[in-house]
C-alpha positions, 0 to 999 in steps of 0.5 A: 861860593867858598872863596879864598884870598891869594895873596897877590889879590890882596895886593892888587884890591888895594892898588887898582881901588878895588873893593870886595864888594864890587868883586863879590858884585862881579861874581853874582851877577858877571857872565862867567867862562872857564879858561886856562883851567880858571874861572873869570867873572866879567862884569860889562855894561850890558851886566850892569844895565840888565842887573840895573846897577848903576855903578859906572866904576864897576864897568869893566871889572873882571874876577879870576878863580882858580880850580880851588875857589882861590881867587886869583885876581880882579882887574878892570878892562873894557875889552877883557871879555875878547881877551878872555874868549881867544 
């Protein structure tokens, strides 16, 4: 996937103690959905337990991608996936 960067992801990375390898983590093997025209990533417990990645932090991490490959954001959130599916 060709991905570039919003300045606001930048941003965000370094202030939620995010790296760029967990979000590329969340980007292979995170369940994926469309939503407002975007695409998100989320990484939960059962992606983690079925991948057997046993990096705890990584719960909950969730990555947006516009229409464009630009990525948006990358947050983390337990209950994200609820949010993203109303």
């Amino acid at each position: 996937m060709n991905s570039y960067y919003s300045y606001h992801y930048i941003r965000r990375l370094s202030q939620r103690n995010i790296s760029q390898e967990d979000v590329q983590c969340a980007i292979l093997f995170g369940r994926s959905g469309y939503r407002k025209g975007a695409k998100y990533f989320f990484l939960g417990r059962k992606e983690l337990n079925k991948n057997n990645i046993n990096d705890e932090h990584l719960d909950g991490l969730t990555v947006i991608v516009g229409e464009n490959g630009l990525i948006i954001t990358a947050y983390k959130n337990k209950n994200a996936i609820k949010n993203l599916k109303r």
